[in-house]
Structures are given as C-alpha cells and as structure tokens.
C-alpha positions in Angstrom: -84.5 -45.3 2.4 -81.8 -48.0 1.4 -78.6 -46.9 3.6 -75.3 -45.7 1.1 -72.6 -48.2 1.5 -69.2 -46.8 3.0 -66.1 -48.6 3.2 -62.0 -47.1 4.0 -59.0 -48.7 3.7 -55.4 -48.4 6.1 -52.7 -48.9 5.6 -49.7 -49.5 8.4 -46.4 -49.7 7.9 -44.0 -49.6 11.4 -40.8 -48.3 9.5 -42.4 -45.5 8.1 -44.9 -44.4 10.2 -46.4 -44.0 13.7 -49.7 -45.2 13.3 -52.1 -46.6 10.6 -52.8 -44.2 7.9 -56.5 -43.9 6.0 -55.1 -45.1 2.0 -58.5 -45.2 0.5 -62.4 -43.9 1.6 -65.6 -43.7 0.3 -69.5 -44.0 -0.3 -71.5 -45.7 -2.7 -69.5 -46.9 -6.2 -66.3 -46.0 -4.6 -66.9 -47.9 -1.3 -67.9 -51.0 -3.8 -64.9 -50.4 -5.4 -62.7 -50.6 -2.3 -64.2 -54.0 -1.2 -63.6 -55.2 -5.3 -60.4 -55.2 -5.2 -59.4 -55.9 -1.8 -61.6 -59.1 -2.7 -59.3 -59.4 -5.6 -55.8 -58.9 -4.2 -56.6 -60.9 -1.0 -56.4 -58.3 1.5 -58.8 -59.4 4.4 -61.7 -57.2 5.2 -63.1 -56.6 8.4 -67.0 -54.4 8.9 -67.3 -52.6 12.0 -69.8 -49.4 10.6 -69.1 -47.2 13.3 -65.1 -47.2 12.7 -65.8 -46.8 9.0 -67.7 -43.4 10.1 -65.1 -42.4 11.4 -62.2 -43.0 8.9 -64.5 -41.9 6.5 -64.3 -38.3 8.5 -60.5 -37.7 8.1 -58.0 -37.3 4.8 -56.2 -39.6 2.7 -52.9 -40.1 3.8 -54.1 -38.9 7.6 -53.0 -41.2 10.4 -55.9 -42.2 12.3 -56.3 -40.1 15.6 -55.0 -42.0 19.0 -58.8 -42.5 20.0 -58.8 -45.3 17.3 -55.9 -47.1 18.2 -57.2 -49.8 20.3 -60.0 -50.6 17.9 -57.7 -50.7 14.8 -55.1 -52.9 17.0 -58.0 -55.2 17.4 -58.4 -55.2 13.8 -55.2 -55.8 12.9 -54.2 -58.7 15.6 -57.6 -60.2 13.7 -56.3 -60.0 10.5 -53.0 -61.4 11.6 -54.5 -64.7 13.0 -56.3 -65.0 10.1 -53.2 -64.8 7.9 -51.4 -67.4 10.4 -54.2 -69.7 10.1 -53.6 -69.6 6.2 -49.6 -70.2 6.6 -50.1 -74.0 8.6 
C-alpha cells in the first residue's frame, strides 16, 4: 500500500504571537498543493514525517504545543541560514 502524502505549513510571526501557528495541513491533493505553491512563492520547505504527524493532529490557526518547540526552532534557524546564504 503506497503511503498518502501529508504536508503542514506554520507560520510565526514574534509581534503577534507566542509561538508558531499551523496556517495550512493536509493529506493527499491538499498536501501536493501545500508543497505547489510554497515551491512557487519561494518559501523553503523542510520534511521531517514525524513532525508533520503531528501538526497534522492540531487546528488551523492552533499554535503548536510547547513539546514542539525545539524541533520547530531547529527548523526555523535552518531556514534562516538558508535564506542568509541566498542574501551574500
């Protein structure tokens, strides 16, 4: 049995909220679409299938839960180096 592709998408802003919140989820088509257009608007993507589990568990607009935030923090300080990396 082919495994169903899942994908979620955060989204953090300091200034307006405590933590990251979940901005997009799903399996299948709507996972697909969710990688589309990140690919298209140049938002990096990063697969780690056990956190996507686990966003894919709460509601849109939830912040993740504390028990995430180092993993996401290492997300994000990835994504960061990448996008400095881009700027030189």
């Amino acid at each position: 049995m082919e495994k169903k592709e899942i994908a979620a998408a955060i989204k953090y802003d300091q200034e307006k909220t405590s933590a990251p919140r979940v901005v997009a989820k799903g399996e299948g088509y709507i996972a697909q679409k969710i990688k589309e257009i990140a690919s298209e608007m140049d938002i990096p993507t990063y697969k780690d299938e056990k956190l996507v589990k686990q966003l894919n568990n709460l509601a849109i607009g939830e912040e993740i839960p504390p028990e995430l935030y180092q993993v996401v923090a290492e997300i994000l300080a990835f994504i960061i180096r990448l996008d400095t990396k881009g700027e030189t």
